[in-house]
Backbone as JSON, one array per atom type, in Angstrom:
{
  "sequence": "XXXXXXXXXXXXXXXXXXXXXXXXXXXXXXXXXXXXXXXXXXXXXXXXXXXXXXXXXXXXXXXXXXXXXXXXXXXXXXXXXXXXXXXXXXXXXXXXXXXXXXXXXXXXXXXXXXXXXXXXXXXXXXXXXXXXXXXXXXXXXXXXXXXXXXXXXXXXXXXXXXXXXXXXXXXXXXXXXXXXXXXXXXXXXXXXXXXXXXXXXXXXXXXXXXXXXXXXXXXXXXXXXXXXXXXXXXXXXXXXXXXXXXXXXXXXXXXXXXXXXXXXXXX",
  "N": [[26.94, -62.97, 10.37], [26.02, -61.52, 12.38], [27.24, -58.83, 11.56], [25.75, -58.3, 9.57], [23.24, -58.09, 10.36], [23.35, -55.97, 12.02], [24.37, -54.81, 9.78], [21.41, -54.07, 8.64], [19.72, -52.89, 10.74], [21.02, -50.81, 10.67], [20.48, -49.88, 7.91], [17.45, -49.94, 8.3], [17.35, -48.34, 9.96], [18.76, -45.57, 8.82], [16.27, -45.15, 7.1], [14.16, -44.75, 8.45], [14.46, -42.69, 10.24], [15.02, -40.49, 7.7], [12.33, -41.08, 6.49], [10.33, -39.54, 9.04], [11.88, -36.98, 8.38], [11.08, -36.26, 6.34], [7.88, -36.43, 6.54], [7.43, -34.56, 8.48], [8.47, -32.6, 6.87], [6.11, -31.97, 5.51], [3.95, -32.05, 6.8], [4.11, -29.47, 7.9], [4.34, -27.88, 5.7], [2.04, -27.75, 4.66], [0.57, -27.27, 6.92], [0.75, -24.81, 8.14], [0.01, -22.53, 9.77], [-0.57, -24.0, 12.06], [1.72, -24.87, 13.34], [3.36, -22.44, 14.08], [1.78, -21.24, 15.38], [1.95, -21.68, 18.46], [3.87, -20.59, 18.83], [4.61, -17.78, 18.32], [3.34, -14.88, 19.72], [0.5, -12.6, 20.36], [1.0, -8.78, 19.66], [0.59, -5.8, 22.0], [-1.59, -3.72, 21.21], [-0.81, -0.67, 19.55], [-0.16, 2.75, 19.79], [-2.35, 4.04, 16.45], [0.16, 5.5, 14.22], [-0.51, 8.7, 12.65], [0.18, 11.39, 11.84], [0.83, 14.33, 10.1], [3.6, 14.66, 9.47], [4.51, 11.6, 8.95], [2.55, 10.62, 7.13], [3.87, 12.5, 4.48], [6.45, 11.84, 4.63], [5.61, 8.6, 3.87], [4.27, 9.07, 1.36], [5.98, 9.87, -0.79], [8.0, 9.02, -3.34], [9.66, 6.33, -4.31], [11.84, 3.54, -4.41], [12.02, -0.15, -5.2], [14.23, -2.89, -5.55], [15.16, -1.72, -8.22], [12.82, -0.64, -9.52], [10.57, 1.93, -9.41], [8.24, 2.96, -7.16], [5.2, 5.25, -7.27], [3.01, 6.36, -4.77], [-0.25, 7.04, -4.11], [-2.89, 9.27, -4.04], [-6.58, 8.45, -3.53], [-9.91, 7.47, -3.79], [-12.94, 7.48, -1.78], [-14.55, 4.09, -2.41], [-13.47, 3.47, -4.46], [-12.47, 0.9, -6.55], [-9.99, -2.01, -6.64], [-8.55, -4.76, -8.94], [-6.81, -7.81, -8.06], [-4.24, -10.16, -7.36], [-4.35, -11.51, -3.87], [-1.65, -12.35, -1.24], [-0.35, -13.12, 1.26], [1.31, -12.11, 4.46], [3.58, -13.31, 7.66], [5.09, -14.58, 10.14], [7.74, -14.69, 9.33], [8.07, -11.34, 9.31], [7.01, -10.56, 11.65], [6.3, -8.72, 14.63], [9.01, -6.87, 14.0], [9.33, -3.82, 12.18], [7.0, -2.05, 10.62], [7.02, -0.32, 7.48], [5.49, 2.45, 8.27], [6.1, 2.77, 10.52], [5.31, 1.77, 12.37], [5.13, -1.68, 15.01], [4.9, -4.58, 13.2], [1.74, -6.94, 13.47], [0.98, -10.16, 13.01], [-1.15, -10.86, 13.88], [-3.18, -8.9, 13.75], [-5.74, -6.79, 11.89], [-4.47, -5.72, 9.62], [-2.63, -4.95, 6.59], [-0.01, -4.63, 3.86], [0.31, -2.32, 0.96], [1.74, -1.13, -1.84], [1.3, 1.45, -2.78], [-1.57, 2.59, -2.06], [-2.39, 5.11, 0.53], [-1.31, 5.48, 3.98], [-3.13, 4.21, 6.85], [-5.32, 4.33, 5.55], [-8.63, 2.4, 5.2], [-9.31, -0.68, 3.82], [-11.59, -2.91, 2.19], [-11.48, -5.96, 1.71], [-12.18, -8.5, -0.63], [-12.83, -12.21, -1.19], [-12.86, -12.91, -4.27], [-13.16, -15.74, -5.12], [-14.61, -17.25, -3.04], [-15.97, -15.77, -1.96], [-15.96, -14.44, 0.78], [-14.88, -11.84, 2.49], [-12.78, -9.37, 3.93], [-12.1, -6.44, 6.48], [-9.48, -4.53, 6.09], [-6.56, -2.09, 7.68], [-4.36, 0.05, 6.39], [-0.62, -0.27, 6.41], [1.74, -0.85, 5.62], [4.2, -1.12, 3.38], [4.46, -3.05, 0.46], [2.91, -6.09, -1.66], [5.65, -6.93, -3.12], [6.02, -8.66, -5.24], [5.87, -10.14, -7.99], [2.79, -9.8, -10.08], [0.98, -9.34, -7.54], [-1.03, -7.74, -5.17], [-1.55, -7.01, -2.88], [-0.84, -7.5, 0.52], [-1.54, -9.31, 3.07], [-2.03, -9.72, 6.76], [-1.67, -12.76, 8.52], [-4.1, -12.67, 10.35], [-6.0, -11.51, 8.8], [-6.08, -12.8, 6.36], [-7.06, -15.8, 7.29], [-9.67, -14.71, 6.98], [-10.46, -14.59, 5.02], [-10.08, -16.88, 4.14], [-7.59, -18.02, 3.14], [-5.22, -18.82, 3.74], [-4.43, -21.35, 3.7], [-3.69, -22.01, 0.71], [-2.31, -19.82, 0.1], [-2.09, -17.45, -1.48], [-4.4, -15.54, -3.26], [-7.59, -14.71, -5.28], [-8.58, -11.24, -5.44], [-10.75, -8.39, -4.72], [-10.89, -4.96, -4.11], [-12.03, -2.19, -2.11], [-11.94, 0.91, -1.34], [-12.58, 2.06, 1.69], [-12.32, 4.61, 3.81], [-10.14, 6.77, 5.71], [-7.76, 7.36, 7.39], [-7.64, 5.68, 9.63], [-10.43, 5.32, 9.74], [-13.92, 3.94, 8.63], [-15.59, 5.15, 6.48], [-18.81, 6.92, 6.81], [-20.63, 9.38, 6.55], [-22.31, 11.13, 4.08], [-20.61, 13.44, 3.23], [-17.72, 12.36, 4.23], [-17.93, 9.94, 2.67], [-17.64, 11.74, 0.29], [-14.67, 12.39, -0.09], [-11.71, 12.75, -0.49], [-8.02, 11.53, -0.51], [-6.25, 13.84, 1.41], [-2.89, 13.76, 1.78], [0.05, 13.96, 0.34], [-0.48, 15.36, -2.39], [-0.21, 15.95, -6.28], [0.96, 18.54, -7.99], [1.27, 20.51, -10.82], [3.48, 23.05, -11.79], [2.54, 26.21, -13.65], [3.22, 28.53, -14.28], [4.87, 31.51, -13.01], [4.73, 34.4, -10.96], [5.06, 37.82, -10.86], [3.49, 39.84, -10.6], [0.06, 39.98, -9.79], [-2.38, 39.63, -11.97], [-0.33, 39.01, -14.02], [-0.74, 36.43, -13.7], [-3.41, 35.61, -12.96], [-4.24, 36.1, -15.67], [-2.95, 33.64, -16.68], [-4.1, 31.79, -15.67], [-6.4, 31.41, -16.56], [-6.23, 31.12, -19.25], [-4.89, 28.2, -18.36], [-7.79, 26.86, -17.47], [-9.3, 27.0, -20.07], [-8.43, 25.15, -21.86], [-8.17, 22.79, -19.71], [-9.92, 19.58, -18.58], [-12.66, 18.96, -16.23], [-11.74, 17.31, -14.95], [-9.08, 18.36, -13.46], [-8.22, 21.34, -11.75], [-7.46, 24.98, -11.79], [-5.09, 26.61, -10.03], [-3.89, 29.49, -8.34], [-1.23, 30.21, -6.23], [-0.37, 32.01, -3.64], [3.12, 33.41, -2.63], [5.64, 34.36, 0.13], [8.7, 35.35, -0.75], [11.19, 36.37, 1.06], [10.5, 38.75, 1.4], [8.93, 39.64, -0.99], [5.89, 39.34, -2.68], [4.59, 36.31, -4.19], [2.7, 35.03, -7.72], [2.34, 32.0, -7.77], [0.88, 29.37, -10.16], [-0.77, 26.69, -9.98], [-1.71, 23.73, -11.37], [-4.18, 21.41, -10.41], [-5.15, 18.18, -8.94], [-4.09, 16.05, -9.44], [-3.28, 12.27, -8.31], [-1.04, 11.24, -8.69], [2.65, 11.24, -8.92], [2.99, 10.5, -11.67], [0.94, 10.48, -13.35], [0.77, 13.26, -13.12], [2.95, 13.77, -14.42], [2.6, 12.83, -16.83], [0.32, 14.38, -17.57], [1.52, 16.77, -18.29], [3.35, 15.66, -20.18], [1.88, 15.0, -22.59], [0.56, 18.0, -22.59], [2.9, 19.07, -23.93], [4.26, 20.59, -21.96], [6.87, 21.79, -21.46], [8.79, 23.7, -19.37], [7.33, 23.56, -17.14], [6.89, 22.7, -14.3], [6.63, 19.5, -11.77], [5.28, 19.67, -8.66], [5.17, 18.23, -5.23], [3.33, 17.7, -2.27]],
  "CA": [[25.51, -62.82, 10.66], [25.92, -59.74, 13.0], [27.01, -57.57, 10.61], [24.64, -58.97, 8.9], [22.08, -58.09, 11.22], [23.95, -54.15, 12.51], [24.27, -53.7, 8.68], [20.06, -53.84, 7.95], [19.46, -52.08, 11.35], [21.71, -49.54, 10.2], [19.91, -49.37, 6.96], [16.35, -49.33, 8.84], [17.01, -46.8, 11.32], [18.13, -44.57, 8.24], [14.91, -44.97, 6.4], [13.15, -44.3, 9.43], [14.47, -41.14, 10.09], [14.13, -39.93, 6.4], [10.51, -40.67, 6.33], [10.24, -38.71, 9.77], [11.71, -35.61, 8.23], [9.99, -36.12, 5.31], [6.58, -36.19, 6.62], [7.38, -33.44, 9.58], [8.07, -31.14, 6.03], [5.14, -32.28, 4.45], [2.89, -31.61, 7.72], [4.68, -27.89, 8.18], [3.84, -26.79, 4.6], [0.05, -28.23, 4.87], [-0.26, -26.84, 8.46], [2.04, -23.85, 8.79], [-0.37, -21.59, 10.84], [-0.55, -24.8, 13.3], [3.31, -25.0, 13.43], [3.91, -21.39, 14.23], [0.78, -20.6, 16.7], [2.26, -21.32, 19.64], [5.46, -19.68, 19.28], [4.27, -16.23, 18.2], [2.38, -14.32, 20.55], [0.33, -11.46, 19.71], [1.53, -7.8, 20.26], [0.05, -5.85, 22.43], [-2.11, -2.79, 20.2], [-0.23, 0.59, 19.93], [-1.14, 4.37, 19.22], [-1.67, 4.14, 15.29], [0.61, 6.82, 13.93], [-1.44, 9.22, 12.07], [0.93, 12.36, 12.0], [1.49, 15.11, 8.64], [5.05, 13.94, 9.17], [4.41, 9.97, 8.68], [2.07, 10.81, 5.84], [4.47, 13.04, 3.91], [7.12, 10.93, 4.28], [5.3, 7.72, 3.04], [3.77, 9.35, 0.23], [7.2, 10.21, -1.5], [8.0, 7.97, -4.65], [10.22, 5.3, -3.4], [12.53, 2.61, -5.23], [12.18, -1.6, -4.39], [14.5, -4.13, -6.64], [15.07, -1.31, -9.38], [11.19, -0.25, -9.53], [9.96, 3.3, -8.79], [6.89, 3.19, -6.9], [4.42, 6.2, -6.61], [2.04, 6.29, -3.38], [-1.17, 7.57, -4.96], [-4.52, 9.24, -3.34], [-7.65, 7.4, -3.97], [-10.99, 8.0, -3.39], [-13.91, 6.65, -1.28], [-15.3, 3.26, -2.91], [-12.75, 2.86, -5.38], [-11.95, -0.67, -6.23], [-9.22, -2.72, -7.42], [-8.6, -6.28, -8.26], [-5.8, -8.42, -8.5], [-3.99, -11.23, -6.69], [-3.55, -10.89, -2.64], [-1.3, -12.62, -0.68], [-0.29, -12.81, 3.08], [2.97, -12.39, 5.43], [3.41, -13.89, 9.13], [6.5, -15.15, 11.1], [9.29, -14.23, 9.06], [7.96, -10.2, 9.09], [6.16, -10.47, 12.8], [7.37, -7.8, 15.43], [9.29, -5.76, 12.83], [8.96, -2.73, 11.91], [6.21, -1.72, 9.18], [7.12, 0.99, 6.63], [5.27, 3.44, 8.66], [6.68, 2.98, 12.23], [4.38, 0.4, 13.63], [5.75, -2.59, 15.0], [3.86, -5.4, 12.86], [1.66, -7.98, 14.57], [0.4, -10.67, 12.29], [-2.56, -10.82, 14.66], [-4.2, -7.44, 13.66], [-5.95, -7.01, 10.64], [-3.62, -4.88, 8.93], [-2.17, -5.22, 5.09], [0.8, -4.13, 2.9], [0.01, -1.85, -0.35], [2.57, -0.8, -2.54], [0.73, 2.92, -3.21], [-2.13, 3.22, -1.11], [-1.63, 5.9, 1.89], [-1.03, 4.87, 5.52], [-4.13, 4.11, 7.38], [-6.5, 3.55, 4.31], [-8.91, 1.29, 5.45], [-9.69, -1.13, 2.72], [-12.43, -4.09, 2.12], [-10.97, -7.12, 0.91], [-13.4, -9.28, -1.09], [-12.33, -12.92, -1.96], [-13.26, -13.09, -5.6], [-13.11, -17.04, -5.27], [-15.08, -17.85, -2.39], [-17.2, -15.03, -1.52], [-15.65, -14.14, 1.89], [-14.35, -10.68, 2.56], [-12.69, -8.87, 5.48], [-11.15, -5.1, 6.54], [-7.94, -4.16, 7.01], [-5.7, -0.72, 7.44], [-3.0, -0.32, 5.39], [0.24, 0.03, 7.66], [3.5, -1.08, 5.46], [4.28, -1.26, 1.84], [4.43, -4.39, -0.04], [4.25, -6.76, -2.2], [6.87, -6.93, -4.41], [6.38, -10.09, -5.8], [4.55, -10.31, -9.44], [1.23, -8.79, -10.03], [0.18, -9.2, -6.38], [-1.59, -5.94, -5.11], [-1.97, -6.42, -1.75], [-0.11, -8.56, 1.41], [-2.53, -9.57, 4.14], [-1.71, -10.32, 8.0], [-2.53, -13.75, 9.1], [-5.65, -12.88, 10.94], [-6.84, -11.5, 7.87], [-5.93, -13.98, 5.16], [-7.97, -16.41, 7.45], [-11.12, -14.41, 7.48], [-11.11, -14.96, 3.73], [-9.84, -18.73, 3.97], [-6.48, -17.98, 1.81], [-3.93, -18.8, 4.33], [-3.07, -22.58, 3.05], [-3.07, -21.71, -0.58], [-1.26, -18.99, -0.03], [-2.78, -16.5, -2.49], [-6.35, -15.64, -3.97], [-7.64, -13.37, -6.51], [-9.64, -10.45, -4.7], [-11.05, -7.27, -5.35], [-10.33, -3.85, -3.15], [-12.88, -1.23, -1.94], [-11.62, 1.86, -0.37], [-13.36, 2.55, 2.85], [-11.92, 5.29, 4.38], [-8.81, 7.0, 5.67], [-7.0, 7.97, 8.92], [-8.05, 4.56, 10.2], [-11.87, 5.24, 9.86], [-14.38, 3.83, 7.83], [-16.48, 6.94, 6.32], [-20.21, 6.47, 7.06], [-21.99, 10.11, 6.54], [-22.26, 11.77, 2.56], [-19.16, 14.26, 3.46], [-17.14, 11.73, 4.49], [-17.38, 9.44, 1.61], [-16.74, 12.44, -0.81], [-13.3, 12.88, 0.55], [-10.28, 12.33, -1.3], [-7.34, 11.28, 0.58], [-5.46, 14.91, 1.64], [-1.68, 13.69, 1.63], [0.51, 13.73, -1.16], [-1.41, 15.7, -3.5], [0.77, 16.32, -6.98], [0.76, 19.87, -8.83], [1.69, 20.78, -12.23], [3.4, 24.25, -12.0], [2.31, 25.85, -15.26], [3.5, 29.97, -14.46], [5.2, 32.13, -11.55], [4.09, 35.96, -11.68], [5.02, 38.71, -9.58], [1.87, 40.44, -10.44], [-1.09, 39.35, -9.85], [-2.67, 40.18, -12.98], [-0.26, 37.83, -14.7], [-1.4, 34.63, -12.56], [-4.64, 35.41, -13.57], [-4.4, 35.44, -17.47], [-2.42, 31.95, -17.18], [-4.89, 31.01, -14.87], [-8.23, 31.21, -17.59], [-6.01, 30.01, -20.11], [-5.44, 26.8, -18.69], [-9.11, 26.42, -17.12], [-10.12, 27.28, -21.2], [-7.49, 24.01, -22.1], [-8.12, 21.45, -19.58], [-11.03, 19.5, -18.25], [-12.88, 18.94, -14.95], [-10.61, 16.73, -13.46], [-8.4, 19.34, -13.47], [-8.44, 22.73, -11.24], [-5.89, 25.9, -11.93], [-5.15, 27.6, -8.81], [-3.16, 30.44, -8.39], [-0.9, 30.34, -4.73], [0.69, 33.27, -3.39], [3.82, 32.93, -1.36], [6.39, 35.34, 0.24], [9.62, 35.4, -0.83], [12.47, 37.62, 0.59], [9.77, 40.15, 1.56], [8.41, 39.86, -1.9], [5.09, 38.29, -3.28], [5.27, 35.52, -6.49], [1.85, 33.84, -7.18], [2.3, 30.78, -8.82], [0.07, 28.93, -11.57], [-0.66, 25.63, -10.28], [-2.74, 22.71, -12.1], [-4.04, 20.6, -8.97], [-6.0, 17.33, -9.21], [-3.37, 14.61, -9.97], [-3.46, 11.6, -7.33], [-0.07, 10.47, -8.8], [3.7, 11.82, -9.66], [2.83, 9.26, -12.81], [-0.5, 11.43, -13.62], [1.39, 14.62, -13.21], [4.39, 13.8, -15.57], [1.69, 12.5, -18.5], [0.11, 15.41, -18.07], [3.14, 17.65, -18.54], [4.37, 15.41, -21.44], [0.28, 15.16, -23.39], [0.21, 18.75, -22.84], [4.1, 20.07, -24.27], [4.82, 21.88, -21.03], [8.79, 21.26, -20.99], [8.74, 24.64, -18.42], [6.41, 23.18, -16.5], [7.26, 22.1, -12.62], [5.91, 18.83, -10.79], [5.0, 20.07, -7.17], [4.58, 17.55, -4.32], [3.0, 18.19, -0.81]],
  "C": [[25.24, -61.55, 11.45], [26.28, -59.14, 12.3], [26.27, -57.64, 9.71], [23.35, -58.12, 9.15], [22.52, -56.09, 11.72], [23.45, -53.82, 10.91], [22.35, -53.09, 8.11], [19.25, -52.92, 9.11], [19.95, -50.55, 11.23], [20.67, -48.28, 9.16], [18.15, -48.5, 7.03], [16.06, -48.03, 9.54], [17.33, -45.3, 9.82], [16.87, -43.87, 7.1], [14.12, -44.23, 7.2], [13.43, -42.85, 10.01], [14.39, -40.08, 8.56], [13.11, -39.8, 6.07], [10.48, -40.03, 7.42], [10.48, -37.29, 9.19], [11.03, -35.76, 7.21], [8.5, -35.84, 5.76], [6.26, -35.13, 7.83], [7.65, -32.62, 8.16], [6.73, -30.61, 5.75], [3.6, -31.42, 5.73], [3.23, -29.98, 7.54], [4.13, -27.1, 6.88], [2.37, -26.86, 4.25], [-0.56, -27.54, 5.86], [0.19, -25.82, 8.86], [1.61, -22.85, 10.01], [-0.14, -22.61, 12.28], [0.61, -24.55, 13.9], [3.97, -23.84, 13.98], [2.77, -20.71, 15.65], [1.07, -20.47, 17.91], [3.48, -20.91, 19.89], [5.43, -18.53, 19.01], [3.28, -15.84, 18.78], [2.08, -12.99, 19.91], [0.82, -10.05, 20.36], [0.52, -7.04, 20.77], [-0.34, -4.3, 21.4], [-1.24, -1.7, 20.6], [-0.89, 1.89, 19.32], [-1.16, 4.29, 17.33], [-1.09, 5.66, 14.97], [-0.13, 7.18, 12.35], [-0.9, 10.45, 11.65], [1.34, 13.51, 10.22], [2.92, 14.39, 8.12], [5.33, 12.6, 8.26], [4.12, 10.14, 7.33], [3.19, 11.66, 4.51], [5.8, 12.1, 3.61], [6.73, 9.27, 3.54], [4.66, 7.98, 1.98], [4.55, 9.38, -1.18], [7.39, 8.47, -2.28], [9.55, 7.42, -3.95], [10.65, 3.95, -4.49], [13.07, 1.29, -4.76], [12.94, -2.73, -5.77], [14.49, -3.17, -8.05], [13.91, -0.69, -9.93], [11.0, 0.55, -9.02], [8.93, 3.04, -8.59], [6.11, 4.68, -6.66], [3.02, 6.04, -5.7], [1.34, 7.44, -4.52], [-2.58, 7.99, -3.79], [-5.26, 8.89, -4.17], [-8.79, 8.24, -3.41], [-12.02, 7.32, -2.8], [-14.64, 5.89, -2.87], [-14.4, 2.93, -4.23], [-12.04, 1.63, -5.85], [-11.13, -0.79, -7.65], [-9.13, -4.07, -7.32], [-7.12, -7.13, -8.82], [-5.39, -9.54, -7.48], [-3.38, -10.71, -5.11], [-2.48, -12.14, -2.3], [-1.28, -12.28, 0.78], [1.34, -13.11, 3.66], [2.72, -12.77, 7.08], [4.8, -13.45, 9.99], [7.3, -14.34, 10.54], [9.26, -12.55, 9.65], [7.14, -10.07, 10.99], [6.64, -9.99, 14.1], [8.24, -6.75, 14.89], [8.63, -5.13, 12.37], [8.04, -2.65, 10.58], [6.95, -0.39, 8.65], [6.4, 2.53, 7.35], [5.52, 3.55, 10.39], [6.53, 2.11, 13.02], [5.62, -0.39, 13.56], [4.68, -4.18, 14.21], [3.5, -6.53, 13.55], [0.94, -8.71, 13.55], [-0.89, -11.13, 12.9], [-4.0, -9.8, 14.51], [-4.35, -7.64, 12.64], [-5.77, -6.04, 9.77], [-3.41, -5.76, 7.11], [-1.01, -4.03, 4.56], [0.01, -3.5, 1.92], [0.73, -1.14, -0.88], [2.17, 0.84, -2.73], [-0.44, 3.61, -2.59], [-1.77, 4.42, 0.56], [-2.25, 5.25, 2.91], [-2.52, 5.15, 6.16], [-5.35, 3.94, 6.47], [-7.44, 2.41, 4.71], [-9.99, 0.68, 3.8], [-10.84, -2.81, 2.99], [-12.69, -5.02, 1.2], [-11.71, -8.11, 0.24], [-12.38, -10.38, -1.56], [-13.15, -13.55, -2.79], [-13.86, -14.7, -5.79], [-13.96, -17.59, -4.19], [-16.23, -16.83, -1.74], [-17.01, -14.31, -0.25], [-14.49, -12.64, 1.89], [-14.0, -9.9, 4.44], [-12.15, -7.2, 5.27], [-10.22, -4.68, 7.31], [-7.29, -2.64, 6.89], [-4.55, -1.01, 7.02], [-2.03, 0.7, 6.52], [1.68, -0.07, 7.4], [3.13, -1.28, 3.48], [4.74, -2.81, 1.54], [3.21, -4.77, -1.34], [5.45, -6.76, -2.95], [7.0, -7.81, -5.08], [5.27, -9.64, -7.33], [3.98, -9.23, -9.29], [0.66, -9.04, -8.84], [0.29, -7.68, -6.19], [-1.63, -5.76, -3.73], [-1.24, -7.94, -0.61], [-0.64, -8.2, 2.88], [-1.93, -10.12, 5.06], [-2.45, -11.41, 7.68], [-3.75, -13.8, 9.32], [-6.33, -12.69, 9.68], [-7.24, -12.34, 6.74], [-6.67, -15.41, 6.02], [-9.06, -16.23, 7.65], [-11.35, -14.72, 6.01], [-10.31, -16.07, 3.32], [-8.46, -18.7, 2.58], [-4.93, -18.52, 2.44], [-2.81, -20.07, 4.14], [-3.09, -22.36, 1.49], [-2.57, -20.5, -0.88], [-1.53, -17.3, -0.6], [-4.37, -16.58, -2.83], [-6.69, -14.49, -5.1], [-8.91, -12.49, -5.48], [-9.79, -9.0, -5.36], [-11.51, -6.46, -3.68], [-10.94, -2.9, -2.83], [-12.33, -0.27, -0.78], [-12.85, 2.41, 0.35], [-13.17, 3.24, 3.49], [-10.44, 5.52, 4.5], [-8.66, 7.27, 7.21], [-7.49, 6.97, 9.6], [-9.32, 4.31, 10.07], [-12.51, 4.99, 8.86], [-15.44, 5.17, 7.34], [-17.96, 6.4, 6.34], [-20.64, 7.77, 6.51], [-21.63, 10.34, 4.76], [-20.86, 12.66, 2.54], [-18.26, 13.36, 3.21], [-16.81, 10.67, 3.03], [-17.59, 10.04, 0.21], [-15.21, 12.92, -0.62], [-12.47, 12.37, -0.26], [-8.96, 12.55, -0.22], [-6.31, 12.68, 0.5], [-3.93, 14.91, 1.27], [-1.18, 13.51, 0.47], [-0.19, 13.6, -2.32], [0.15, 16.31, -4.41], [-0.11, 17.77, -7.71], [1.31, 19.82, -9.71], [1.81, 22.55, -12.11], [3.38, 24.72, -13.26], [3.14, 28.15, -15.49], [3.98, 30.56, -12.71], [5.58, 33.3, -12.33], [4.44, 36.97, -10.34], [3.91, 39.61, -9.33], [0.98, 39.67, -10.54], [-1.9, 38.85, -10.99], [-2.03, 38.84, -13.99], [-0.55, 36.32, -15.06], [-2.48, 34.7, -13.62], [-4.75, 35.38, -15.07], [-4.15, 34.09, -17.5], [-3.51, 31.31, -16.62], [-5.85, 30.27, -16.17], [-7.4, 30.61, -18.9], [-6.11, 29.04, -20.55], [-6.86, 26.53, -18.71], [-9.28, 26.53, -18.53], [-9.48, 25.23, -21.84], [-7.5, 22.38, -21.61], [-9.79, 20.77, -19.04], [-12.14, 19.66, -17.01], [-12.64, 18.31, -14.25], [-9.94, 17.1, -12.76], [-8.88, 20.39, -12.57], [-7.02, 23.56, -11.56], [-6.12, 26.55, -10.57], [-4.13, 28.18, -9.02], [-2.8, 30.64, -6.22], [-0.03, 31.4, -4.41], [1.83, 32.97, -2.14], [4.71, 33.64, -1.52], [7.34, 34.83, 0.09], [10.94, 36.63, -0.13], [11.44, 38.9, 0.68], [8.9, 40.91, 0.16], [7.44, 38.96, -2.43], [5.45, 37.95, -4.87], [3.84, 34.58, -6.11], [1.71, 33.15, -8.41], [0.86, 30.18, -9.06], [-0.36, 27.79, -11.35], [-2.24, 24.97, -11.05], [-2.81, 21.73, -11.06], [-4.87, 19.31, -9.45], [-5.23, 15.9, -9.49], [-3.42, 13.74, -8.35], [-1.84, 10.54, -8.2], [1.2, 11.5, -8.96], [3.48, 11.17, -11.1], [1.77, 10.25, -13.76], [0.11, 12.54, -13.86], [2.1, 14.96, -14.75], [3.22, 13.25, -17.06], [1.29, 13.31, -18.74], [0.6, 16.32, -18.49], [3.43, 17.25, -19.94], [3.03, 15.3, -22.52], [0.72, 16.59, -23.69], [1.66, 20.16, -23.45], [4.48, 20.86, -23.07], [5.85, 21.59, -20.67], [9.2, 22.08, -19.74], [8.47, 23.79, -17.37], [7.65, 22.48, -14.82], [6.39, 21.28, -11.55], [6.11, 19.5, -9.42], [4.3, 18.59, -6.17], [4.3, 17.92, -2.75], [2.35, 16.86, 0.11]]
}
């Protein structure tokens, strides 16, 4: 009768801790911001880095899981749409792609190609609620997601227990600032602009024929400029084709227009 009685206490007590962890998972993946709030504190704000350096270096085409990405300039009001997501804990205090230390408290975001400090205005497609964040680290990498939202932000547009949402992307500025006057939001983002070298001339004279060539050839997306630069105590002024906002853009145009010569330029 006692083992009788040990063996069904045995059996109770391990039911009763199986439903315990069971329903402590079940709460954690229902409640996760709850579960994590009071053990991550927020960081305290730092200088954003804004620097030629930073920019030049995150602009450069860059390889995640086998996948070449190209960082692309954009232009005021330009929108995209696709699926966001959001990162927290695991990524929180670590380093972002551009130096910062990330705080899932600020209303920052990942973007695979946008440049550093971009401020963008997140619309959720599904509920109507939109917020703005600066772009500060590269990401996602997962699927067709486009964009990976801090915490704070992914709860200003109510996405943080289903995880994902479908939204749409309005560029609002750059260097952290949203652009308010007419100047301002004709700007195109400065860094990592691509060229298409199309001629290099030691006379002047030569530049300029290739120059009117192309201008006769391409359209008005397009500009030819002609740059002069010393060599060795000797001028050479190259031929370029300016206007691309990709290495991707560049190389189509190169391979559309037969120029096997031809020389991508990045700055």
């Amino acid at each position: 009768m006692s083992f009788l009685m040990n063996r069904s206490i045995l059996i109770l007590s391990i039911f009763v801790i199986f439903f315990m962890t069971g329903c402590s998972r079940t709460i954690y993946s229902t409640g996760v911001y709850k579960s994590y709030k009071q053990t991550y504190t927020a960081i305290a704000p730092e200088k954003v880095r804004d620097s030629k350096a930073m920019h030049r270096a995150t602009m450069r085409p860059y390889v995640v899981f086998g996948k070449k990405y190209y960082p692309t300039t954009v232009r005021i009001n330009q929108q995209f749409e696709g699926i966001a997501s959001w990162y927290g804990p695991n990524f929180h205090a670590k380093k972002t792609s551009n130096g910062e230390t990330y705080n899932m408290y600020a209303k920052t975001a990942a973007h695979k190609t946008l440049p550093m400090n971009t401020m963008v205005k997140v619309y959720n497609t599904e509920n109507g609620k939109s917020t703005i964040v600066r772009i500060n680290d590269r990401g996602p990498f997962v699927g067709t997601r486009i964009i990976d939202l801090s915490n704070t932000a992914a709860r200003e547009i109510d996405m943080v227990k289903k995880g994902t949402a479908n939204v749409r992307l309005t560029i609002l500025g750059f260097h952290s600032k949203i652009a308010r006057t007419a100047s301002q939001k004709n700007e195109v983002m400065s860094v990592g602009q691509y060229y298409v070298q199309v001629g290099a001339f030691s006379k002047y004279e030569g530049a300029k024929v290739t120059q009117r060539k192309f201008k006769n050839l391409i359209n008005n997306k397009y500009n030819v400029v002609i740059r002069k630069n010393n060599i060795n105590g000797k001028t050479l002024n190259r031929v370029w084709i300016s206007g691309f906002r990709s290495e991707d853009e560049a190389k189509n145009f190169k391979d559309e227009n037969g120029l096997q010569g031809a020389m991508i330029i990045a700055q």
